[in-house]
C-alpha positions as CSV (number, residue, x, y, z in Angstrom):
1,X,108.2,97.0,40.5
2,X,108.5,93.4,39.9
3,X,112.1,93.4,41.4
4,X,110.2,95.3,44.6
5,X,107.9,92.6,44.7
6,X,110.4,89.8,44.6
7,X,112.9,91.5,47.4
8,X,109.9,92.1,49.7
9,X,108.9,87.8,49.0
10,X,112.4,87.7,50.1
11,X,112.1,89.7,53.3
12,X,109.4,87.6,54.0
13,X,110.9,84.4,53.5
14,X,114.0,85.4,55.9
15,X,111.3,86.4,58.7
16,X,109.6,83.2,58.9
17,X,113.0,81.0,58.6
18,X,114.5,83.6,61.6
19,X,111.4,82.8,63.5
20,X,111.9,78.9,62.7
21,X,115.0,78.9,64.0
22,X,114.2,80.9,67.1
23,X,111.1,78.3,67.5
24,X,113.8,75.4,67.3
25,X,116.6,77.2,69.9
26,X,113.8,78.0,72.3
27,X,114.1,76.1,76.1
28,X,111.8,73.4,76.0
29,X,108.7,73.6,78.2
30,X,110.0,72.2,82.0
31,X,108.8,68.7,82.5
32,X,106.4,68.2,86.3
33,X,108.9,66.1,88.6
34,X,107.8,62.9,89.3
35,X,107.7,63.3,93.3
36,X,105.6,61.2,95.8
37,X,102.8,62.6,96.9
38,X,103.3,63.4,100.9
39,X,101.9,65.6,104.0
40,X,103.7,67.1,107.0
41,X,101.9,66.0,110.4
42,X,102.3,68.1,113.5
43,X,102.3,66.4,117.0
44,X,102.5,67.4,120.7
45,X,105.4,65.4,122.2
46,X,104.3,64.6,126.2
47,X,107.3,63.0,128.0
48,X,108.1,62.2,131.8
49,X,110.7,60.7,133.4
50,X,110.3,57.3,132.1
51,X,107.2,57.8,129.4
52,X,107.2,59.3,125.9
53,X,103.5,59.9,124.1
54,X,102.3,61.7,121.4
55,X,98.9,63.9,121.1
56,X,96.7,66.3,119.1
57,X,97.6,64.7,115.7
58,X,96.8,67.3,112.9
59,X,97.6,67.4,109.1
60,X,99.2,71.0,108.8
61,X,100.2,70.9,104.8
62,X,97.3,69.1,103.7
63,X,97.4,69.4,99.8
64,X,97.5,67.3,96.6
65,X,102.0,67.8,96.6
66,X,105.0,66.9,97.7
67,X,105.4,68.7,101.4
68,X,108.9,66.8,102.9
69,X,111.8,66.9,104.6
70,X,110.9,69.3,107.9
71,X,113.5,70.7,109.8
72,X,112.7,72.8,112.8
73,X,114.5,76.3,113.7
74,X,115.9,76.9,116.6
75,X,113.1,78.8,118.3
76,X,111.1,75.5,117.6
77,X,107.9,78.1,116.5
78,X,108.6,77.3,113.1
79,X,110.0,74.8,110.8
80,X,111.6,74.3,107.1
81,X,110.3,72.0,104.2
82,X,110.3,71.2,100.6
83,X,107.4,71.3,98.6
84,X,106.4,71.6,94.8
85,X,103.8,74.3,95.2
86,X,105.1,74.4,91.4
87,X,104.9,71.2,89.8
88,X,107.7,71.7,88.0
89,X,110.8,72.8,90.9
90,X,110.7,73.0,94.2
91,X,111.1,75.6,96.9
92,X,111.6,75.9,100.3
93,X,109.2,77.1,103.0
94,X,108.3,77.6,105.9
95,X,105.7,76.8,108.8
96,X,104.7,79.1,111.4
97,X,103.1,77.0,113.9
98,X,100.9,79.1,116.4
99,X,99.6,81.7,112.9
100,X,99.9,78.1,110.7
101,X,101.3,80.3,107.8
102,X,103.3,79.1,105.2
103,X,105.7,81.7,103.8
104,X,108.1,80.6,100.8
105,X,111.6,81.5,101.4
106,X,113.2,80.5,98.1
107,X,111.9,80.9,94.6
108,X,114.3,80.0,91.8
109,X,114.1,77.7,88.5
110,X,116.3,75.0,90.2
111,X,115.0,72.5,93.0
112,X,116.0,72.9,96.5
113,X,115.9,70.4,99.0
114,X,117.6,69.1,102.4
115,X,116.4,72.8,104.0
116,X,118.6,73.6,107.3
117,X,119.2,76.9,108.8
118,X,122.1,78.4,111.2
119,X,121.5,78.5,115.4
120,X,121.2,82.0,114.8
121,X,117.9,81.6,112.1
122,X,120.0,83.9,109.9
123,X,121.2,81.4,106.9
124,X,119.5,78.9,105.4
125,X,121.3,76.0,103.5
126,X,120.0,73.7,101.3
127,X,121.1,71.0,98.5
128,X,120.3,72.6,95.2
129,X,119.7,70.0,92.0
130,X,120.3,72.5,89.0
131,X,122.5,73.1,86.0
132,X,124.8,75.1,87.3
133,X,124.5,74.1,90.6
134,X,127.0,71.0,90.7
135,X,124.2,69.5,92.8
136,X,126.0,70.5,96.1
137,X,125.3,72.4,99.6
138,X,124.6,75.9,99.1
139,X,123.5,78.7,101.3
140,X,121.9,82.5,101.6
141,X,121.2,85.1,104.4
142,X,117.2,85.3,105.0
143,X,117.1,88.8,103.7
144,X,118.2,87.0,100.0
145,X,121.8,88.0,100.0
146,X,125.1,86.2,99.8
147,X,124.2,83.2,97.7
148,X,127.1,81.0,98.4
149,X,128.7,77.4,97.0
150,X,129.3,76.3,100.4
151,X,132.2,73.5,99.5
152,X,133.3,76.0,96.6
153,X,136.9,76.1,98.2
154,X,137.2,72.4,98.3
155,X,136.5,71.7,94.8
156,X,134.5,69.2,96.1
157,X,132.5,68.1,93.2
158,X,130.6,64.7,94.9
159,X,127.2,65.2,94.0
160,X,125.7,65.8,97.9
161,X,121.9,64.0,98.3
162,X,121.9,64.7,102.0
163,X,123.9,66.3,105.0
164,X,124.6,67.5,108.7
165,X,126.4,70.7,109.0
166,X,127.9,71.6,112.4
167,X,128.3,75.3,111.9
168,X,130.3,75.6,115.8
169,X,132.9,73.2,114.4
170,X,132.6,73.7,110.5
171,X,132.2,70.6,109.5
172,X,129.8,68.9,107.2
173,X,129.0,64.9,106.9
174,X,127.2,64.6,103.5
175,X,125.4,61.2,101.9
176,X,126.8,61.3,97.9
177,X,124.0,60.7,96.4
178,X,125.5,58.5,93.2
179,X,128.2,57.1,95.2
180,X,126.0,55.8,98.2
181,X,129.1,56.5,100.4
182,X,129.8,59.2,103.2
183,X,132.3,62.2,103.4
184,X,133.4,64.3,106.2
185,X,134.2,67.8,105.4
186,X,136.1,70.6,107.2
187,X,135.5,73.8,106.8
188,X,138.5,75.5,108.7
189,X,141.1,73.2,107.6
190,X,139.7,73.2,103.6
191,X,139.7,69.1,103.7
192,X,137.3,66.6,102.9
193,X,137.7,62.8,103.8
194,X,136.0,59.6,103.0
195,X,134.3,57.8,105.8
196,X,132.6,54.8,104.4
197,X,130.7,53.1,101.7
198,X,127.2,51.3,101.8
199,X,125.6,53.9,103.6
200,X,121.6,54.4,103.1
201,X,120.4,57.6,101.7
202,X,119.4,58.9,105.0
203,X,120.1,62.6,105.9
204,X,123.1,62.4,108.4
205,X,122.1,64.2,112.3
206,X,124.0,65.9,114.3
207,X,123.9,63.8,117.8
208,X,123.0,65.8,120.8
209,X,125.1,67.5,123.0
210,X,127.6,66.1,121.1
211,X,130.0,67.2,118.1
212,X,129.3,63.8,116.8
213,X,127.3,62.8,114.0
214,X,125.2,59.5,113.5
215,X,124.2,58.2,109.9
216,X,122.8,54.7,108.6
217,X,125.1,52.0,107.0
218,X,124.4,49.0,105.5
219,X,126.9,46.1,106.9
220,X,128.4,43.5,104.8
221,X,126.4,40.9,106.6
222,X,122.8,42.6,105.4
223,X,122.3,44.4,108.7
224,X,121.4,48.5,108.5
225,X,122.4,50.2,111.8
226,X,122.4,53.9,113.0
227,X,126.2,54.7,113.5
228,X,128.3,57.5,115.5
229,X,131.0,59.1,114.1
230,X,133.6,60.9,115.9
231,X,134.8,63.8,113.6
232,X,137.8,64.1,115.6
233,X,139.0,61.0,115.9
234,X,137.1,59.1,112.6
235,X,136.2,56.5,114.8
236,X,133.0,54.9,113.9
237,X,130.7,53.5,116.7
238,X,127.4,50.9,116.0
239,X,124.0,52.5,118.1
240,X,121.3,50.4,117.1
241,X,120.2,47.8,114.3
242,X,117.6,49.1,112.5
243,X,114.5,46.2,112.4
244,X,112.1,47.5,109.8
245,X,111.9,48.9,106.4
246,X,112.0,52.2,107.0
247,X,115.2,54.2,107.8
248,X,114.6,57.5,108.2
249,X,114.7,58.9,112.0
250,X,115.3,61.6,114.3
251,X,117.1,62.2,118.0
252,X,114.9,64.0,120.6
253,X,116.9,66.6,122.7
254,X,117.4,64.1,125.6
255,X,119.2,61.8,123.8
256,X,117.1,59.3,122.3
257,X,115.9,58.2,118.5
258,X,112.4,57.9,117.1
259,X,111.7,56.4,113.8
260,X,108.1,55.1,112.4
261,X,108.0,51.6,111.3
262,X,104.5,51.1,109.8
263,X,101.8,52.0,111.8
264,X,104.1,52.5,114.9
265,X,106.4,55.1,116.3
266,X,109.5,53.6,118.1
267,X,111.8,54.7,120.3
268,X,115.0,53.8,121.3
269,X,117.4,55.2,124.6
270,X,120.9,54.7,124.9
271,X,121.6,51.3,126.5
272,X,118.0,49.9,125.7
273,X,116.4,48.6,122.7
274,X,113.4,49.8,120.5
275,X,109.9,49.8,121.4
276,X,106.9,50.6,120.9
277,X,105.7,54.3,122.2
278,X,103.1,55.6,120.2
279,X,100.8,54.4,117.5
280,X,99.7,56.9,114.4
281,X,96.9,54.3,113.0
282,X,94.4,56.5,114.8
283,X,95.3,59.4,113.1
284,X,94.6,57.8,109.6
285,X,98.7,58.4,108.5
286,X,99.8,56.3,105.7
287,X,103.1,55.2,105.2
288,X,104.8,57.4,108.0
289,X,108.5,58.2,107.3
290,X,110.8,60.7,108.0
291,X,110.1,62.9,111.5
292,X,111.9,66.1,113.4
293,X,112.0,66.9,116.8
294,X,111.4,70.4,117.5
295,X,114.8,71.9,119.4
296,X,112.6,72.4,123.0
297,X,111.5,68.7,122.4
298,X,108.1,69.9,122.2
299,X,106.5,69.3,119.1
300,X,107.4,66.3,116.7
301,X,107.0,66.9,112.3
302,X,106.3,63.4,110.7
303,X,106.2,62.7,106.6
304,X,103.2,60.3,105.9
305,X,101.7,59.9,102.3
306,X,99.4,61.8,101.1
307,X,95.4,60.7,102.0
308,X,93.8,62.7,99.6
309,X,95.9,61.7,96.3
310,X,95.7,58.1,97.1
311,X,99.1,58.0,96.5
């Protein structure tokens, strides 16, 4: 009896250190990120021949959250963004703009960011920030399938913070986010090449009706400009100078760039130089940033802070 008693306080004692240990190997509870707190604003886009102006102002994500980085599809009835409906990750989702529905499209324990999808509205890509995940350009079909390492094949292990992917000439321009420098990838010929250092951490655009991309670069002399790069060539050609704090902007289909600095929505046209076509003080935006121009130039997406965090 007593040596019954002594293996079952044994038994016992085993149980509770296996459940120690199990307590001590568990994955630690997920930290929240520390995000800004920001909204997605929706505005009509009224143009003419020689006029640009803005109207019906309205605050379509309007939450306590990170809602950023909106990028249309090609339909323009929709667009793409990054939120933290979980504080802890973030997804992608999407806007319907005449139901004003927001449907997630991915849901995984990494973060996704930079959201882009294919002319076809078939594959979405996105930068994915994640163990496994090499912090890099990855994509998957809209019904869930074929998650791909898109620069897999390169070995091309620069951490990507943001990019332009050209999917008619397979190429991809991508910020590093660590190295603050630029790199020019090609898909079909399995090469990647180094374009320049000092460049902001500003997502690269695809210029149109062009194969050319434009990004932001910080010259020796302290100047920031928007640049055009030639993918075929690698020349690099100055746009504009950038006179503001904010660097974040976006081409309209005809041509031209927009960019918020403060209160004020700029615009600049090939040949010209920036002013002043809009103002989004009446409209109570704080801090407006980054801004998309739907495909049909129709409908402009701007990131301002967030009114009701105070943040």
């Amino acid at each position: 009896m007593k040596n019954l008693i002594q293996l079952s306080l044994g038994l016992i004692v085993m149980a509770l250190n296996t459940v120690s240990v199990l307590a001590v190997q568990a994955d630690p509870p997920k930290q929240e990120l520390e995000l800004p707190e920001c909204d997605i604003y929706l505005f009509d886009v009224v143009t003419a021949e020689n006029s640009f102006s803005i109207a019906n102002g309205r605050n379509v994500t309007k939450r306590v959250g990170y809602d950023n980085q909106p990028w249309f599809t090609p339909s323009g009835k929709s667009f793409l963004f990054t939120a933290n409906y979980q504080p802890d990750r973030t997804d992608v989702y999407e806007f319907e703009l005449e139901s004003r529905e927001i449907q997630q499209v991915t849901d995984s324990p990494d973060q996704e960011y930079s959201p882009q999808i294919s002319e076809d509205n078939q594959t979405l890509s996105f930068v994915t920030d994640g163990e496994t995940a090499n912090q890099s350009i990855w994509s998957i079909d809209r019904n869930g399938k074929n998650f791909t390492w898109v620069l897999k094949d390169l070995g091309e292990r620069e951490p990507v913070g943001y990019y332009a992917w050209n999917r008619s000439t397979k190429q991809i321009l991508f910020w590093s986010r660590y190295g603050f420098s630029l790199r020019l990838v090609d898909l079909q010929k399995n090469t990647a090449r180094y374009i320049t250092g000092d460049a902001i951490p500003v997502s690269p655009q695809i210029i149109p009706e062009t194969t050319n991309f434009s990004f932001v670069h910080r010259q020796g002399n302290g100047e920031v400009w928007i640049k055009e790069l030639n993918p075929i060539t690698f020349a690099v050609r100055p746009l504009v100078m950038i006179v503001g704090t904010n660097h974040h902007y976006g081409w309209t289909p005809c041509g031209s760039i927009l960019m918020a600095q403060g209160t004020k929505l700029q615009q600049w046209r090939p040949g010209g130089k920036w002013e002043t076509v809009a103002d989004f003080s009446e409209y109570k935006m704080q801090s407006p940033t980054r801004l998309a121009v739907s495909p049909d130039g129709k409908t402009m997406a701007v990131v301002a802070a967030d009114t009701m965090s105070g943040k």
